[in-house]
Structure formats: C-alpha cells, structure tokens
N, C-alpha and C positions, 0 to 999 in steps of 0.2 A: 783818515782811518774810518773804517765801513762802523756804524751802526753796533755788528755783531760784535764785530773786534771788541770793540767802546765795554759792552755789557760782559765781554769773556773775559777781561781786563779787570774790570771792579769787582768780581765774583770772584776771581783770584784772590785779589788783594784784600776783600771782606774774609775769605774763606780763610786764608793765613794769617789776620788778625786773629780769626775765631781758636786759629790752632794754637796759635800761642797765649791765649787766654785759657788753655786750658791745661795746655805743658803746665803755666804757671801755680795752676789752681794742685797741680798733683805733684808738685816740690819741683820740677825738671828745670832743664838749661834751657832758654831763650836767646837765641843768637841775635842781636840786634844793631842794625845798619841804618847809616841817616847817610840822605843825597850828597853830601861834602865828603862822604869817607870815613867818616868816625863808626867808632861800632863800640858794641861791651858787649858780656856776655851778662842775663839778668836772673834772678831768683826770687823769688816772693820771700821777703824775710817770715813771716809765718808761717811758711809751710817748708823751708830750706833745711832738709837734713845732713849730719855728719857728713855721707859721702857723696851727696850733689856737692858739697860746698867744699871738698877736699877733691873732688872733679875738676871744680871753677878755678879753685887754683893752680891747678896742674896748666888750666887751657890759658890763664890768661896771662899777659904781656908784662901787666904790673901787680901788686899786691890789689886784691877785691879792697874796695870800701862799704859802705853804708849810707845808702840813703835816702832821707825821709824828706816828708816836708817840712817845712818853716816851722808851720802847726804845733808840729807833734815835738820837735825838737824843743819849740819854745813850752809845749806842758809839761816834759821832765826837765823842765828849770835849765836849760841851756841859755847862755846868753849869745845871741848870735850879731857878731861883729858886723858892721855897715859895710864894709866893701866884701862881704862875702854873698855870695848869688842866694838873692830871699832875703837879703838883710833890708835894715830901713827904706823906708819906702815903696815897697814892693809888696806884693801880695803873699800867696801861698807856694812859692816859689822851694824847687830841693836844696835842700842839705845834703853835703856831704860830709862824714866824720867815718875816722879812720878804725878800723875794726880788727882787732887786738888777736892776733894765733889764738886758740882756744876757747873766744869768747863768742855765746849763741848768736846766731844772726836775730833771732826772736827778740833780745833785748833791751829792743827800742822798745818790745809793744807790749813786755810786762807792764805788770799795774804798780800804782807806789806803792811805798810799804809801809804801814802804816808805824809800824814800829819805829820809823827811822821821818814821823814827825812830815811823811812829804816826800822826805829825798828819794830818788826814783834808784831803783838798781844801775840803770845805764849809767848813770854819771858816776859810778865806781870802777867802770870799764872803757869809755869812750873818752877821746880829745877832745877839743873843742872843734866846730865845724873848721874845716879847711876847704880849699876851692877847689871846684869841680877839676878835674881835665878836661870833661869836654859836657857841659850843662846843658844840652840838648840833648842827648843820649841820655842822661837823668832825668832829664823833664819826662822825656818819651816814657823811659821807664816805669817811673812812679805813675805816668798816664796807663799805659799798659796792667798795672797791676790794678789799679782803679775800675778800669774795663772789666774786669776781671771778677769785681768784685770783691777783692782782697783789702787787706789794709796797705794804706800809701807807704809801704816800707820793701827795698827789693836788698839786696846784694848784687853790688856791679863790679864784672871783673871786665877794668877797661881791654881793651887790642888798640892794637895800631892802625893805623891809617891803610884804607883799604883803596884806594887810587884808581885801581884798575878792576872793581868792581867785582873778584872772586870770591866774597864772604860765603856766599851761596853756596858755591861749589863747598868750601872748606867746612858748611855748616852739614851737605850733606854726609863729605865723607869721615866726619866727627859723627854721625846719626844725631842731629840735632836740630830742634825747630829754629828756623828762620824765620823775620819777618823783616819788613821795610820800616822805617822810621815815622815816614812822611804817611803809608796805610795807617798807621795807628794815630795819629794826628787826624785825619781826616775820618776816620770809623764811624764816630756817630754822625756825620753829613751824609756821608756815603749812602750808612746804613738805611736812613731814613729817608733818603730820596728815594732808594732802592724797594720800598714797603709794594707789596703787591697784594691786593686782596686774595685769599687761598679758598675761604670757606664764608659761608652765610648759611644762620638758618632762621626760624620763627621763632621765639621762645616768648610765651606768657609769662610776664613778671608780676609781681604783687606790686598794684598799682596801676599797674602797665601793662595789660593785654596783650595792645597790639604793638609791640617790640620784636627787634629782629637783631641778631647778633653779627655783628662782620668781622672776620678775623684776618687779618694783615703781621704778612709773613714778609722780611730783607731777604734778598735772593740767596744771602749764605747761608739761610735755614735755621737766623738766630731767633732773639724770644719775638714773638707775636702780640699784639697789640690790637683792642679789640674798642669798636664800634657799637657800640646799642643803640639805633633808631627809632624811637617810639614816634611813629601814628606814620602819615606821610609828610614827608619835608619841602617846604618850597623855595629852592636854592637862589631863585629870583628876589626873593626876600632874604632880609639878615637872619637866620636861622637861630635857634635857642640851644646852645653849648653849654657842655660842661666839661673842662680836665680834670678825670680824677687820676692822680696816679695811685697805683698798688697798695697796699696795705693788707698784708695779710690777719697782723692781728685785729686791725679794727676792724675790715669787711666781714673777713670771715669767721672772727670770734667774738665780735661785740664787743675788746679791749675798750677797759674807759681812760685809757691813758691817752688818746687821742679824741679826735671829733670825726673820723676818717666813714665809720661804718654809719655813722647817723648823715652826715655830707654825702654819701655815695647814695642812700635810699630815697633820701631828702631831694636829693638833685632830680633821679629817677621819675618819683610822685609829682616836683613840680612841674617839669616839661610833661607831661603825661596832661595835669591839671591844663597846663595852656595849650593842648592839641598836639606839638608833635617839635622834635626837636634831636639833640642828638649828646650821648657823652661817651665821651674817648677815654677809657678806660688802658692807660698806659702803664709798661711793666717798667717804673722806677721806682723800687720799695725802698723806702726812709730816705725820702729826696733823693735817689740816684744811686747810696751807699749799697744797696742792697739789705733781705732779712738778716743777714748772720750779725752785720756790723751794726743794725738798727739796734737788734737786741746787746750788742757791746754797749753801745750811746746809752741804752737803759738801766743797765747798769752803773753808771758815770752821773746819770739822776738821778737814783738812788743815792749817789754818795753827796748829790746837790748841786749837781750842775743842770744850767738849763738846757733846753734841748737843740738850742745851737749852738754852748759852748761844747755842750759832748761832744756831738760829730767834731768838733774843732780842737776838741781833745786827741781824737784820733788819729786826726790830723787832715780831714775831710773840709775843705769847704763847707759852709753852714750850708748851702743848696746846690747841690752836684747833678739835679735836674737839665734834660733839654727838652725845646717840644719843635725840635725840626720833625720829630715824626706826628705828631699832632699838625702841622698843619700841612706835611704831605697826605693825611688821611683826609682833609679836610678840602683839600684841590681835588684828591681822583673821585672825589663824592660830587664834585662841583659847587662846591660851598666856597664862596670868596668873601660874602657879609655877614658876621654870627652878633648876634647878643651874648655875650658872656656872663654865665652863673660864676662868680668869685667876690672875692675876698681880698684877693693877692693880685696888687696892678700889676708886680711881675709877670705872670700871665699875660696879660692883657701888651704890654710892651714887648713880649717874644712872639707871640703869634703875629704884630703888628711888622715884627723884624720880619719874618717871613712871608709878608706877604698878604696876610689876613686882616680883613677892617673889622675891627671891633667898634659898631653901631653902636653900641650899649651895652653900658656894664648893668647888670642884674643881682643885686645883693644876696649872699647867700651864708646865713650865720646861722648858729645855731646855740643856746646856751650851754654854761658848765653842766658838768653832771655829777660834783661832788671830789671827782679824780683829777681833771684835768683842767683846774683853773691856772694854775702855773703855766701849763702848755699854751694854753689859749694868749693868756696873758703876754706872755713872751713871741709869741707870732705876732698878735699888736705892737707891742712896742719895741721892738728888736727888726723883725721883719718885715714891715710896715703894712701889716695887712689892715683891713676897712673893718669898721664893726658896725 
C-alpha cells in the first residue's frame, strides 16, 4: 500500500474514533465492532437518556447490560466473584451487571447516601456481576468512553455475530455512528504518532524572554499539545525537559490543592536559569481523566479520600496518563537525549519505552503550601514520586 493510502486510512480511523467520542459525550448510539465479529451497541451511562436507551433496546439482540469497571463496582460495595472477568488477580478489568426495566443507567455513578451508613443506591437495584458475552466489546467500550472523557460506565446492548462484516452498512442505514473496535484500542498510538506541528510563534514569558511556543495538532484535528522552547537547544546534547500535563485549576488559577501552577512556572524559570531547554505542556487534565471528572475526584477528597483512591473511586485507574505524544514531539524536534526535570520515575521509564534516553534525572520539588500536604504526601508514598 502507497504512503497516501497508509495516511488516508489512519485519518479515517482517528476521524471515526473522534465521532464516536462525541456521539457518546451527547447521550447517542455507538455502533461498535471488534475484528472477530462481535459488536454491541454502546451509551455513556451519564449521559443515557429515557429514549436513547428505549432505542438500545428496541436495536439490540439481547436484553442491554451495564458496565463498569472492577474500580467502581468494587466502591459501591460489590463483591466481585474470581472467575468473573476483573475478578482476582486482574486489574481494572469491566464488570458486567444486569440492568433491571426501569432502572437509570446513571446508577452506578450516583454518590452513597449517606443516610444509608455507605450503602450505595445501585446495590438496591443491580445483581451481582455476571459474565460478559463478549469482554472485549466491554473492554473496548469502557475504553471508548474514557477517550471520551466520560466516566468508565456505558450501557451495552449486545448483537450478534457479524461474520460477513455488514455492521457498517446496518449502522448506516439505522443513522448511526460506527466505529471499529481495533481504531479505538489503538487511538492514543495512532494519535500521537500522528502529532504534526500546526503553528509556532515568539511569546515572552516571565522569566523567559526568549521562548517560543510550538503547537502540534493529530491529523484528525483532535486536542493539541504544545511545546515551549526557551533560548536555543542543542539536540546533540541531552537537552533540559520538562512534562507538564494540563491543569487547569492550578496553571491557571493558582488552586493550592495541587503543586501543578508552582511546577509549571518553577520548570519554565529553571530551564530559562540554565540557558535553554524545552517543556511539553500536554493536554491530560487530572492524569488523563479529564476537568469535569478531576473536579468529581475532588469532591471524593473532600469526603476523604486520597487523590488516587478518588479517581479509583470513579473507577479510573490512579494514572490514565500516556506520553507517546511527548516523545513523538520530542523526535520531530530531534531531541533523542533529554535531562529530565521530575519527580515521577514513571516519566522517566515511558519516554525510555518510547524511545527517548533519559541522561539525567534533574530534581524538581517544591514545598507544601498549607493545602496540599496530603496531596503531596500521597504522590510520595502511594505513587512513588522522589522528594
């Protein structure tokens, strides 16, 4: 296959990822197909109204289920049996439990109630998990809604076995978005290979004069991911990095519930202080969950959880981060040896994965400030960050 073909192929398949990340975001149907023939039809349990989900049932084969992760099952007090898929030994693996005529798909992702001591509303309406039909169409799913930004909870109404590869066709003539199984598994590599510089300009920083801003765009036109270069860099040498990802509240509002807006300026000042270096200011707000679901998390530490049991509450992985696009920004730059400003040897072991030598780790802490010694404290000891 030609070159063009290659690149008209991924731009599809990122492009129809994108569509069904957004079907999902605005309550609708997801039509979704995996290479073996399985398929479901999917719904964001958060945003799944009355008649999309009296839709779902009309379209699908068998009765829709429910399903979450391990995570979130196991914080409304579910006890999830060993031989059921995410049981013992496994990670954050889906849950399926069977979803009762009448009862909101949203259910899973009420809060407890406090009146009831704990007990969660769902376990007044749901079975105990029971086993998928087909657990890669659920994995996909709950991935897809994650992509998303949503909370890991969908509504799946299985189909049957699609053989001869018509999904397509039948999803168009239902008007409904399609996507492939196997695109949404591969999304964020894709994506991130796919990063192309769009725009540069000059921007004087406090601190940092002579900075310049690089903005890298994935050819499906999703979010952008930006480059600050302070002084000139000499790629021949291990160059002076920092990953910061996103934070809205703490960049941009000075929140002391994090370290995020003092690490971002702090980074900025240092490389500026040693002549010239670079930080990759990447768009994955509260490790990867996105703002809507950061600020759920914060709410969940208010009621006293840490701030990896919350996402974990949610049902998030404690770190939903990647940095394939970090170090494809980091090759089309020509930067192959960095000194690393962190904290978090995770960093240092994903950019290694990808390809990138980390020469030297370059410490990068900063003190409490009254708010956020729990936080702090809990990234040391939970997440094995350096102090």
């Amino acid at each position: 296959m030609i070159p063009g073909q290659v690149h008209s192929r991924t731009a599809t398949a990122l492009a129809a990822v994108e569509r069904a990340m957004a079907e999902l975001r605005r309550g609708g149907i997801v039509v979704l197909r995996d290479d073996d023939g399985g398929g479901g039809l999917v719904i964001a349990a958060e945003a799944c109204g009355p008649r999309a989900l009296q839709r779902l049932q009309g379209l699908a084969q068998q009765a829709p289920v429910l399903v979450t992760t391990r995570r979130r099952a196991e914080a409304i007090g579910m006890e999830i049996p060993p031989h059921i898929a995410g049981g013992m030994g496994e990670t954050n693996k889906p849950i399926t439990l069977d979803l009762p005529e009448g009862v909101p798909a949203d259910v899973i992702l009420q809060p407890h109630e406090t009146e009831q001591a704990g007990r969660h509303a769902a376990l007044r309406y749901l079975s105990r998990p029971v086993a998928s039909h087909a657990p890669r169409i659920a994995e996909t799913a709950i991935e897809l809604a994650k992509l998303a930004r949503l909370l890991p909870a969908v509504v799946l109404g299985p189909l049957t076995s699609d053989p001869n590869n018509k999904r397509r066709d039948w999803a168009r003539d239902q008007d409904l978005v399609y996507v492939d199984a196997a695109d949404v598994r591969a999304y964020e590599e894709i994506s991130a290979r796919n990063l192309q510089q769009v725009a540069q300009a000059h921007v004087p920083l406090e601190g940092a004069e002579n900075a310049r801003i690089l903005a890298w765009r994935p050819s499906d036109g999703g979010k952008e991911h930006l480059a600050i270069v302070v002084g000139e860099i000499d790629p021949t040498e291990p160059v002076l990095i920092r990953l910061h990802s996103e934070c809205f509240t703490g960049d941009l509002l000075g929140s002391l519930r994090c370290d995020c807006g003092v690490q971002l300026r702090g980074a900025i000042a240092e490389i500026a202080k040693r002549g010239s270096g670079v930080l990759l200011y990447l768009a994955q707000e509260g490790r990867g969950i996105g703002l809507v679901n950061k600020l759920r998390a914060y709410e969940l530490q208010d009621d006293g959880f840490d701030t990896i049991d919350a996402n974990e509450q949610l049902g998030f992985d404690a770190d939903e981060r990647i940095y394939a696009p970090a170090a494809t920004m980091l090759a089309r730059m020509g930067i192959k040896r960095v000194r690393l400003l962190t904290n978090n040897p995770q960093k240092i072991s994903q950019l290694e994965r990808y390809g990138i030598e980390v020469a030297e780790r370059v410490a990068h802490s900063f003190p409490a400030n009254g708010h956020n010694e729990n936080y702090l404290r809990t990234k040391a000891e939970r997440a094995g960050h350096l102090l």
